[in-house]
C-alpha positions, 0 to 999 in steps of 0.5 A: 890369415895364414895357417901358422898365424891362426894357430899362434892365435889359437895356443894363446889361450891354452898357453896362458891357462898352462902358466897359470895352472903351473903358478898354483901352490900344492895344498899344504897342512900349513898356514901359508902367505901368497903375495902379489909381488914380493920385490923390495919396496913394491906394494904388495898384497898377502894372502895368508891360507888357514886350511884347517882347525887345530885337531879337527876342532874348528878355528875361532882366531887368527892371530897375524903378528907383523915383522918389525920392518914392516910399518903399517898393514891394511886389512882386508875384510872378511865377512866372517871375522871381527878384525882388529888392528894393535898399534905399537909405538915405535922407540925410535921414530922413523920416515916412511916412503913418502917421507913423514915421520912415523912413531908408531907401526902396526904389530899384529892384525887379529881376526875374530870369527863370529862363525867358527872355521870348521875342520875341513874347509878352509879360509883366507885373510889379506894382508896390503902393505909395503915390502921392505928394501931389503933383498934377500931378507926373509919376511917372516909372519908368524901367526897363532890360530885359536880353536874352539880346542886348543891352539897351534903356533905357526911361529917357526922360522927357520935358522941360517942354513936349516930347511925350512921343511924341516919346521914342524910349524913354520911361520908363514913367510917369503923371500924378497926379491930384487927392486923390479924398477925406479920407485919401487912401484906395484905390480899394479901400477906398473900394470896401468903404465905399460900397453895392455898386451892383451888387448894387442893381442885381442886387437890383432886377432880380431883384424887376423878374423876381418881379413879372413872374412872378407877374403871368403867374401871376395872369393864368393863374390868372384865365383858368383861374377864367373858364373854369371859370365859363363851363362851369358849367351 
């Protein structure tokens, strides 16, 4: 293995660690969404960040309230939440993705804690579903966190042309990005379709560590035959 290859091998890791570590959002004092793929018609997982209670006093509900566009939502657990699910009947039925009617779509996920969020720690809630084929169009979330004290209303979304930062309580919410291919599969699926990169990366590491290997070993082996050569008589 060259000099120049084993310190491609080598950055791999570090590189991949860079990008990752420039990938994580800032702390914020907001309730804010993260999804795994925002393209139009991709499935998608969001993870909503409640970082802390409403004055100091500890978080005992979260109230998720779903976009129209969006049909049907799955929630995921949380071990400290009872989570319930309201379904609203559509006043028009529609046709989903895999082209049965709907007549009805859920309007807002809730999560009850059986053990209050205390001031200072944080917690996170998922939320699977289907982005809507809409790019460009801002999915909003709006979402109301009851305390044991109060409550705070993350329904805020920003007018065409205002800055969302200008919110003093914005809504949780991403943009949708262009459709990344046919069928509007998951980054996941797409992921199962496509050659592992790492493991050819991995693969052609370890044949870069063979060839090394067995080249010291030939050297050692040639060195020990010219030694005994020399002490012939």
């Amino acid at each position: 293995m060259s000099t120049r290859t084993l310190a491609r091998v080598c950055a791999l890791p570090a590189a991949t660690a860079a990008i990752a570590l420039s990938l994580v959002a800032p702390a914020s004092a907001h309730v804010g969404a993260i999804v795994s793929d925002a393209s139009a018609g991709a499935f998608t997982v969001a993870t909503f960040s409640v970082p802390h209670g409403c004055e100091e006093s500890p978080t005992t509900r979260i109230e998720i309230q779903v976009p129209e566009s969006v049909l049907s939502v799955t929630p995921t657990r949380n071990p400290y939440y009872d989570v319930e699910s309201t379904i609203t009947e559509l006043d028009q039925p529609t046709t989903d993705a895999h082209g049965n009617e709907v007549t009805e779509r859920t309007s807002s996920i809730t999560y009850t804690a059986t053990t209050p969020l205390p001031d200072g720690q944080r917690d996170t809630f998922e939320l699977s579903f289907q982005v809507p084929d809409a790019e460009g169009e801002v999915l909003a979330f709006p979402t109301i966190q009851t305390c044991e004290k109060g409550r705070t209303d993350w329904t805020e979304v920003a007018a065409e042309g205002q800055d969302a930062d200008e919110l003093e309580h914005p809504a949780p919410s991403f943009e949708i990005l262009p459709a990344s291919g046919e069928g509007h599969h998951s980054s996941a699926d797409e992921a199962s379709d496509e050659p592992d990169a790492e493991g050819d990366s991995d693969g052609s590491a370890a044949l870069g560590w063979a060839g090394l290997v067995a080249g010291l070993l030939g050297l050692a082996a040639g060195g020990l035959a010219l030694a005994r050569t020399r002490t012939t008589p």
